[in-house]
C-alpha positions, 0 to 999 in steps of 0.5 A, a space after each residue: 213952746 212950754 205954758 207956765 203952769 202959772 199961766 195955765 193956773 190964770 188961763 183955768 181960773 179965767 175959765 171957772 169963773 166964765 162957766 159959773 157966770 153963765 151957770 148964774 145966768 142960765 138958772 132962769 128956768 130953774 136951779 136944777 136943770 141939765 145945762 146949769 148943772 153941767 156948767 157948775 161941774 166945768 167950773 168945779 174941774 177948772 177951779 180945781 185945776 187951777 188949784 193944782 196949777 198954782 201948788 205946782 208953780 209954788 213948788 218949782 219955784 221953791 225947787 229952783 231956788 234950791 
């Protein structure tokens, strides 16, 4: 079984938004510390995959209708 890549764009940008909630949440102790770093540069990877994944779907739609 194939996912969509609208699907997988849903799935990336769920998940971008769940590591950048917790990056919020962890910077208690600071802005700048190893954990909440981390979590921000997850959450930058999955908004950009996600990104990519919605151009990728916007295009094979456009090559199917073609």
């Amino acid at each position: 079984m194939k996912a969509r890549p609208g699907t997988l764009a849903v799935f990336y940008l769920a998940m971008g938004a769940l590591f950048t909630s917790l990056a919020i949440n962890s910077s208690s102790d600071g802005m700048w510390n190893f954990l909440t770093v981390v979590m921000m540069v997850i959450a930058t990877f999955d908004f950009a995959v996600a990104i990519r994944m919605f151009r990728f779907s916007l295009k094979q739609r456009s090559a199917q209708k073609k």
